[in-house]
N, CA, C and O atoms as a GROMACS GRO file, in nm:
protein
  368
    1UNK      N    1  -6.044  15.829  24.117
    1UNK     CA    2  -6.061  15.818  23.974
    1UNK      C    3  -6.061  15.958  23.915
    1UNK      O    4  -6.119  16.046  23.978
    2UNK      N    5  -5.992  15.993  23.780
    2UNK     CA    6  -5.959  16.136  23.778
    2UNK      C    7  -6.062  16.143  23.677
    2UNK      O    8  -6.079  16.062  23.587
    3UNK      N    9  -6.142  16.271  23.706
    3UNK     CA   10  -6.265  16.309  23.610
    3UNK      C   11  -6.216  16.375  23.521
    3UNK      O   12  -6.110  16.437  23.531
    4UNK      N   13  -6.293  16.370  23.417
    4UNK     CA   14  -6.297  16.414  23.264
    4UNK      C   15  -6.381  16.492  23.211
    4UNK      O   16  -6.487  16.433  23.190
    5UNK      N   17  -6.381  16.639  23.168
    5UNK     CA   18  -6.498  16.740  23.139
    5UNK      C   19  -6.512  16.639  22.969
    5UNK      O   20  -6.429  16.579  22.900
    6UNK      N   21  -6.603  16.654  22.963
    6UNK     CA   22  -6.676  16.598  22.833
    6UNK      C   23  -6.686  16.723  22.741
    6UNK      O   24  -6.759  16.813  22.782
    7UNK      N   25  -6.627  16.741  22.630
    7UNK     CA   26  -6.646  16.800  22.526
    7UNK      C   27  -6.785  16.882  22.496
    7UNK      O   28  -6.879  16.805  22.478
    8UNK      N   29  -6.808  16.977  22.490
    8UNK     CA   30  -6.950  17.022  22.460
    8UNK      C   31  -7.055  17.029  22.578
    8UNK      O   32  -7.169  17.060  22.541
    9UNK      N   33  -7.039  17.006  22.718
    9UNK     CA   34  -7.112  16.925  22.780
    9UNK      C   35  -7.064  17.016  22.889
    9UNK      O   36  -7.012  16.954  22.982
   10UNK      N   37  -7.068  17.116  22.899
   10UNK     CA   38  -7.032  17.263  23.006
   10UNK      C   39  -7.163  17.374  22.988
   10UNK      O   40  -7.161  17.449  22.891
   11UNK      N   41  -7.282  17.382  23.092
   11UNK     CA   42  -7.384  17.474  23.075
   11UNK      C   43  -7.377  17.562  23.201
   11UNK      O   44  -7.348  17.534  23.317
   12UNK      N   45  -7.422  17.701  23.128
   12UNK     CA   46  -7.464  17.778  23.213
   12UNK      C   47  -7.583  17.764  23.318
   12UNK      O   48  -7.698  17.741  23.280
   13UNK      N   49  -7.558  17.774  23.415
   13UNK     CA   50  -7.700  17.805  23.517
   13UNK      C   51  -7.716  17.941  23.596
   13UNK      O   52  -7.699  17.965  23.715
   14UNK      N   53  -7.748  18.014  23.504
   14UNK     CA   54  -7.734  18.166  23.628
   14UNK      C   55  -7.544  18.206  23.600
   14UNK      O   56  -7.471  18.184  23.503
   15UNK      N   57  -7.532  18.235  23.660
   15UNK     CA   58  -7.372  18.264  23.718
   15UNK      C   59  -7.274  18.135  23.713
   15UNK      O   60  -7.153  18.142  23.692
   16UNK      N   61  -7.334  18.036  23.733
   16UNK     CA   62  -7.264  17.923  23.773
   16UNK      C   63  -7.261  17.833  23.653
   16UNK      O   64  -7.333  17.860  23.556
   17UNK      N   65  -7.156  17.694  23.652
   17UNK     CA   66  -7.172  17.637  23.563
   17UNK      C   67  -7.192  17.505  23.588
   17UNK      O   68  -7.151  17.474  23.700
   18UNK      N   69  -7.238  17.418  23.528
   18UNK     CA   70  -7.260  17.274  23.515
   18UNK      C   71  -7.125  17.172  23.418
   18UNK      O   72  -7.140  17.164  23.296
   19UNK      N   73  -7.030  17.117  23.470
   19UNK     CA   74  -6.958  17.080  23.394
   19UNK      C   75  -6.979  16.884  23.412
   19UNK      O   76  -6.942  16.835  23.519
   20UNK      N   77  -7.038  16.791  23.301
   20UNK     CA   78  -7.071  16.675  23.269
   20UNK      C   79  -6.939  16.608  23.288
   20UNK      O   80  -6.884  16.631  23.181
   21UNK      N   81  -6.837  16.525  23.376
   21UNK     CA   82  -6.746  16.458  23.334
   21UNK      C   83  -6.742  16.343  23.328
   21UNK      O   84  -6.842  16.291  23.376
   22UNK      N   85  -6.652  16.258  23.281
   22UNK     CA   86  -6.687  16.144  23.248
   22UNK      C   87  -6.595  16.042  23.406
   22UNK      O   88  -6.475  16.018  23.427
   23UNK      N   89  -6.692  16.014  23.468
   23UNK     CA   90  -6.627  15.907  23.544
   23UNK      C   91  -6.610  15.758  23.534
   23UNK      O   92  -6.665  15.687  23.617
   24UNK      N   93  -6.557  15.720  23.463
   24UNK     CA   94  -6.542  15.576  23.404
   24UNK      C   95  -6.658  15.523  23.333
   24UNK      O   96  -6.680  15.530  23.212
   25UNK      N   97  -6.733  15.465  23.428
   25UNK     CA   98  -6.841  15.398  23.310
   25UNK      C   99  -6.959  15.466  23.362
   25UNK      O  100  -7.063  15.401  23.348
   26UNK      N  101  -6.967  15.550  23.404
   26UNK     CA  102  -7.085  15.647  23.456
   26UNK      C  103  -7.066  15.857  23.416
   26UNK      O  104  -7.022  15.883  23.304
   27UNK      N  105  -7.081  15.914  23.459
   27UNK     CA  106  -7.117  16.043  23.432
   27UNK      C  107  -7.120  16.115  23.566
   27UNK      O  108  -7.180  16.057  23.656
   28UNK      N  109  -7.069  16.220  23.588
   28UNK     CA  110  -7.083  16.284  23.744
   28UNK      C  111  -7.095  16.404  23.692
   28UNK      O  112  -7.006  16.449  23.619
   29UNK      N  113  -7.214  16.479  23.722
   29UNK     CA  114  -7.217  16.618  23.679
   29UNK      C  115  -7.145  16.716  23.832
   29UNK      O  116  -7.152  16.684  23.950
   30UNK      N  117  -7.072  16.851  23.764
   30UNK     CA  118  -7.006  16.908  23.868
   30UNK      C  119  -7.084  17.051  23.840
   30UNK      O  120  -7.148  17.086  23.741
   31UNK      N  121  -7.058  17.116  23.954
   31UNK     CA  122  -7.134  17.241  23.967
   31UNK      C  123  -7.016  17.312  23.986
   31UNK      O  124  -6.935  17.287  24.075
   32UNK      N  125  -7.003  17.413  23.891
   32UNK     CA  126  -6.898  17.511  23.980
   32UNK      C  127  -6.934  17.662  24.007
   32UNK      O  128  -6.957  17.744  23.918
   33UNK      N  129  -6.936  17.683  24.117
   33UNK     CA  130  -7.013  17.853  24.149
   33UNK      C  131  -6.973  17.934  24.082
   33UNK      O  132  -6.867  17.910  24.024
   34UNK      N  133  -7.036  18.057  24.060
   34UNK     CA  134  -7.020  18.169  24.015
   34UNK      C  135  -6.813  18.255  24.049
   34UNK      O  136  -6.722  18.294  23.977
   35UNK      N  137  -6.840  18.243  24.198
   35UNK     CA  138  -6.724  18.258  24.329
   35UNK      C  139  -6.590  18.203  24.288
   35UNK      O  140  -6.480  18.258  24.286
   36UNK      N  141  -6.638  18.048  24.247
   36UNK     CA  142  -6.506  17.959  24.227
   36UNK      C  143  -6.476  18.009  24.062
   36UNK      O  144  -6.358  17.992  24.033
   37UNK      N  145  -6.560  18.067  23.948
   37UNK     CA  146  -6.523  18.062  23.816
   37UNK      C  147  -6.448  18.224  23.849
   37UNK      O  148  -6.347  18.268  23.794
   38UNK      N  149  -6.504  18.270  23.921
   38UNK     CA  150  -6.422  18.442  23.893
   38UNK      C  151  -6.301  18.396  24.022
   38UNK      O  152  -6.265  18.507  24.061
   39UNK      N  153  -6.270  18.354  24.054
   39UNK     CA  154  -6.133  18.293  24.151
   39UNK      C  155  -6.014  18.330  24.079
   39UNK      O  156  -6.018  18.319  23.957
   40UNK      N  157  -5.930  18.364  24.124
   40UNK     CA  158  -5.789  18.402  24.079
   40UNK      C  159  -5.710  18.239  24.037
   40UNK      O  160  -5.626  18.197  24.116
   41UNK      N  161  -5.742  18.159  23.917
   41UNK     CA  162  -5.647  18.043  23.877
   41UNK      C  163  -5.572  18.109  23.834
   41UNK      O  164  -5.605  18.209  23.771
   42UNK      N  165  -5.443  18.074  23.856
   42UNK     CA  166  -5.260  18.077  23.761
   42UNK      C  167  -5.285  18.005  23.679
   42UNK      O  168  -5.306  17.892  23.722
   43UNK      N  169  -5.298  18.021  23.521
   43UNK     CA  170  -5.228  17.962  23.478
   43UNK      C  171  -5.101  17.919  23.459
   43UNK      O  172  -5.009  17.998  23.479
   44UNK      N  173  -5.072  17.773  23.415
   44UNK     CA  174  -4.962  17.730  23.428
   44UNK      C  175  -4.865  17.775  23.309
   44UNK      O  176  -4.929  17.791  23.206
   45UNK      N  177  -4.708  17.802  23.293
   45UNK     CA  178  -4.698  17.868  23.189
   45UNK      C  179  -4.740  17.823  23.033
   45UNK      O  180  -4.791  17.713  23.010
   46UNK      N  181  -4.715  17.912  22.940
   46UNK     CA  182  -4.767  17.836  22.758
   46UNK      C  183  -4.924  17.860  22.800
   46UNK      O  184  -4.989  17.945  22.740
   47UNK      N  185  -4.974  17.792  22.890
   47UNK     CA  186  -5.129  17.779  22.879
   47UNK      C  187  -5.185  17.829  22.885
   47UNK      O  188  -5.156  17.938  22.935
   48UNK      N  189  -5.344  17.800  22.834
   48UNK     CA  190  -5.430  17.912  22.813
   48UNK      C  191  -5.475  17.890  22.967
   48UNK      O  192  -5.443  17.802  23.047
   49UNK      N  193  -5.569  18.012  22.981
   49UNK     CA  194  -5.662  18.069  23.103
   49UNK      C  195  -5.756  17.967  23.144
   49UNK      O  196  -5.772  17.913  23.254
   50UNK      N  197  -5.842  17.945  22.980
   50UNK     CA  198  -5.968  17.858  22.992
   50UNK      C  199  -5.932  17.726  23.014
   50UNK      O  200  -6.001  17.655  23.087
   51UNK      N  201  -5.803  17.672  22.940
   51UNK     CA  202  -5.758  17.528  22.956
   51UNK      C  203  -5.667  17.506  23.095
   51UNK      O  204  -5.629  17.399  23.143
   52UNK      N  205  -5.643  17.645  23.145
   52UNK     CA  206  -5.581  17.580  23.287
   52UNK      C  207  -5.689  17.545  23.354
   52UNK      O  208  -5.722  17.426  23.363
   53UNK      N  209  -5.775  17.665  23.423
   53UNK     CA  210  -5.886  17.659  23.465
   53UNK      C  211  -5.965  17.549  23.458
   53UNK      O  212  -5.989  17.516  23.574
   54UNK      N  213  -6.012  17.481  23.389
   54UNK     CA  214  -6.088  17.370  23.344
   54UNK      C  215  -5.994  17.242  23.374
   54UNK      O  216  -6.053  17.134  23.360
   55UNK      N  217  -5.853  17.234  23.415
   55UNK     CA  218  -5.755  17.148  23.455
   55UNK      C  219  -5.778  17.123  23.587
   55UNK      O  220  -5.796  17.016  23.646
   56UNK      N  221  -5.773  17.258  23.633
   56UNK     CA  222  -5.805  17.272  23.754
   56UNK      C  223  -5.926  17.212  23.862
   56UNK      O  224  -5.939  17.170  23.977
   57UNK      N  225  -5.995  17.238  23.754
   57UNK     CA  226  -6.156  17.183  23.840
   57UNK      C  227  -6.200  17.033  23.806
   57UNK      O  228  -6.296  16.973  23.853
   58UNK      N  229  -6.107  16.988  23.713
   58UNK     CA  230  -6.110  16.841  23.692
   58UNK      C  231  -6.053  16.830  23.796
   58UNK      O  232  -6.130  16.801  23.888
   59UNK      N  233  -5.949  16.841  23.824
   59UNK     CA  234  -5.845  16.771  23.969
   59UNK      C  235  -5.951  16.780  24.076
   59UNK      O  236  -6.022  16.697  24.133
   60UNK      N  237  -5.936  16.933  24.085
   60UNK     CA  238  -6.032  16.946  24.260
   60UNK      C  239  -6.148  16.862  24.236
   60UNK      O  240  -6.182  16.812  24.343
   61UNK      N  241  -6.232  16.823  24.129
   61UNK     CA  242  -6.397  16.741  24.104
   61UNK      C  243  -6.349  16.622  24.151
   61UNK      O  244  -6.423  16.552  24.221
   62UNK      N  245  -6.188  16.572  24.114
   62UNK     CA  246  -6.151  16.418  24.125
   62UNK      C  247  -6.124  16.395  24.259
   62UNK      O  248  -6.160  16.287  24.306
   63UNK      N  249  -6.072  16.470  24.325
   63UNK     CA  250  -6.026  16.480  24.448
   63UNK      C  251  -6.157  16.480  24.521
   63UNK      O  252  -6.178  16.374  24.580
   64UNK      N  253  -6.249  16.571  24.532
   64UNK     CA  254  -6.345  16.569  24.605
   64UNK      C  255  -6.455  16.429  24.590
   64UNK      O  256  -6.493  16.369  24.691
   65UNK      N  257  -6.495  16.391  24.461
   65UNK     CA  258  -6.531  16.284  24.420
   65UNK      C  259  -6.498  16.137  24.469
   65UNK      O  260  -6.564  16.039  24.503
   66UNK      N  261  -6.361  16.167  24.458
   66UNK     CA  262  -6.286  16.006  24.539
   66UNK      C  263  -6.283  15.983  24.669
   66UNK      O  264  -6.272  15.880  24.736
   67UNK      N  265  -6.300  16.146  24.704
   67UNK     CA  266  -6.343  16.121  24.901
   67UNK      C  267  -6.449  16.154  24.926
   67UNK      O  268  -6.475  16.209  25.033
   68UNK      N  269  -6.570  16.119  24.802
   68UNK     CA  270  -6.694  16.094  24.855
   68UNK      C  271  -6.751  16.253  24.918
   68UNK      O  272  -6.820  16.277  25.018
   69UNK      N  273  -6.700  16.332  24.832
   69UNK     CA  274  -6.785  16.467  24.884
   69UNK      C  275  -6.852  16.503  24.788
   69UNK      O  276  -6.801  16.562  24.693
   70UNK      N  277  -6.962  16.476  24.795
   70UNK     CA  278  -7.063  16.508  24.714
   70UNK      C  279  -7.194  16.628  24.801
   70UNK      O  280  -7.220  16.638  24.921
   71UNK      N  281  -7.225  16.668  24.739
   71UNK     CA  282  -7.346  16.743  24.800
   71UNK      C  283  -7.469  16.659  24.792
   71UNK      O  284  -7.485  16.546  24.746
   72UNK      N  285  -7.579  16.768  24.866
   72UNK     CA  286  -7.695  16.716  24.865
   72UNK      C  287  -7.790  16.676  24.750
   72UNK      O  288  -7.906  16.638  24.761
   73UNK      N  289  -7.726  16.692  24.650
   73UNK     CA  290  -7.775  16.667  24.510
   73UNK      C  291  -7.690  16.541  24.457
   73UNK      O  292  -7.714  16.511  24.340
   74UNK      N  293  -7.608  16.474  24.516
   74UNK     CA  294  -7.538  16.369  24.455
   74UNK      C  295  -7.422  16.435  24.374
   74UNK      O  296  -7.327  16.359  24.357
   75UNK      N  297  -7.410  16.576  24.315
   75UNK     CA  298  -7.322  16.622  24.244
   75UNK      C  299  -7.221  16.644  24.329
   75UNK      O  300  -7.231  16.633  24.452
   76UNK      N  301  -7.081  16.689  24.245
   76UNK     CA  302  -6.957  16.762  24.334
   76UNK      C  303  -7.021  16.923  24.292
   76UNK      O  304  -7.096  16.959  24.201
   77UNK      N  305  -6.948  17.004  24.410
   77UNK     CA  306  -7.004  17.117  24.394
   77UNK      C  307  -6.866  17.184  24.452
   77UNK      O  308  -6.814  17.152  24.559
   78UNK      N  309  -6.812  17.292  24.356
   78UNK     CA  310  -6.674  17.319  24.368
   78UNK      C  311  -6.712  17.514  24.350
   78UNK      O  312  -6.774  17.589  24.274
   79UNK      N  313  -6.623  17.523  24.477
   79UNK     CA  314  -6.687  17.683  24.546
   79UNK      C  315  -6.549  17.776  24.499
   79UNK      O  316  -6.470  17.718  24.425
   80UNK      N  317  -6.521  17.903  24.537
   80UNK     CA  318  -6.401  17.985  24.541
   80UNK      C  319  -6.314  17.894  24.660
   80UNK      O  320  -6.223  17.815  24.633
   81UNK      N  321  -6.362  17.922  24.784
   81UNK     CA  322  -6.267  17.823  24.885
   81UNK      C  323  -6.246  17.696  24.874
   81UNK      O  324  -6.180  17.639  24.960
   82UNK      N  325  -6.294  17.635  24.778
   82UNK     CA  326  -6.224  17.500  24.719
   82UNK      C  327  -6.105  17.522  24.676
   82UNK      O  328  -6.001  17.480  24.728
   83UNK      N  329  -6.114  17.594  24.573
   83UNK     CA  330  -6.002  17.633  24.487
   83UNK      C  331  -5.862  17.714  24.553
   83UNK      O  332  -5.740  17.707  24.535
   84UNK      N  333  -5.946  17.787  24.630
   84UNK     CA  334  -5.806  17.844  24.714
   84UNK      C  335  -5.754  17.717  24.823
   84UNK      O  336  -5.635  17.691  24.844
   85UNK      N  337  -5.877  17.640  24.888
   85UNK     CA  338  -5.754  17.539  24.925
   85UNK      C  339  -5.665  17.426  24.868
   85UNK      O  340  -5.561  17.375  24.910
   86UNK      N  341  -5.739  17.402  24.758
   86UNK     CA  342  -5.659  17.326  24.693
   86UNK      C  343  -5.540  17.362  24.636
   86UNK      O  344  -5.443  17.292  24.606
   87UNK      N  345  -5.566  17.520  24.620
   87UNK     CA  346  -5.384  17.575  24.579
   87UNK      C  347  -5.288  17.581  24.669
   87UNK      O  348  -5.169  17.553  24.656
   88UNK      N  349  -5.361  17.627  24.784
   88UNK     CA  350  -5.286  17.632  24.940
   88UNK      C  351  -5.178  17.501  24.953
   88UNK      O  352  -5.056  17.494  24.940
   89UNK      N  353  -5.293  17.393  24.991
   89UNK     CA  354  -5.243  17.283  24.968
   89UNK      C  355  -5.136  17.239  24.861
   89UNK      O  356  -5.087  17.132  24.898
   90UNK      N  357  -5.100  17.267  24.784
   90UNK     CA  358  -5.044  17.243  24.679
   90UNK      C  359  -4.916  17.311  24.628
   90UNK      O  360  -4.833  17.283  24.542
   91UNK      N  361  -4.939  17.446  24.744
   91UNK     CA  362  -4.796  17.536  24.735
   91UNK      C  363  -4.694  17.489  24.826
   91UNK      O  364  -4.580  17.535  24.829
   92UNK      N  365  -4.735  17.400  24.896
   92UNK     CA  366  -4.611  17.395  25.045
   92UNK      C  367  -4.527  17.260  24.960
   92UNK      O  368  -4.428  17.207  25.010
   0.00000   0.00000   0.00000
């Protein structure tokens, strides 16, 4: 199920951020580290930085979410080496 950052609904914690998305008829809060926000994303061309980025971590939240990787908090929790494998993955 592909997650949805909710409008307004992105907080700071320290370094890291809290992003609220909307998973169908429920709510899945995502954590994304400090590591994974300073990560080298491409944007895709035309696009902005912040709106690729935030594309980005919807996919990897959905992906991780649908195979049930959640952390010990029930949240998805999306690191720098998330992100680099999910690009990895995604270049071949």
């Amino acid at each position: 199920m592909p997650l949805v950052a909710i409008p307004g609904k992105i907080k700071p914690i320290g370094g890291d951020r809290i992003i609220v998305m909307d998973a169908g008829a429920n709510h899945q809060a995502v954590h994304i580290t400090e590591d994974a926000l300073l990560h080298d994303c491409r944007p895709a061309p035309g696009a902005s930085h912040a709106l690729s980025q935030l594309s980005l971590f919807e996919q990897v939240a959905s992906h991780k979410f649908d195979n049930g990787e959640l952390a010990f908090d029930g949240n998805v929790w999306i690191t720098a080496s998330d992100i680099a494998e999910w690009q990895r993955e995604r270049s071949h």
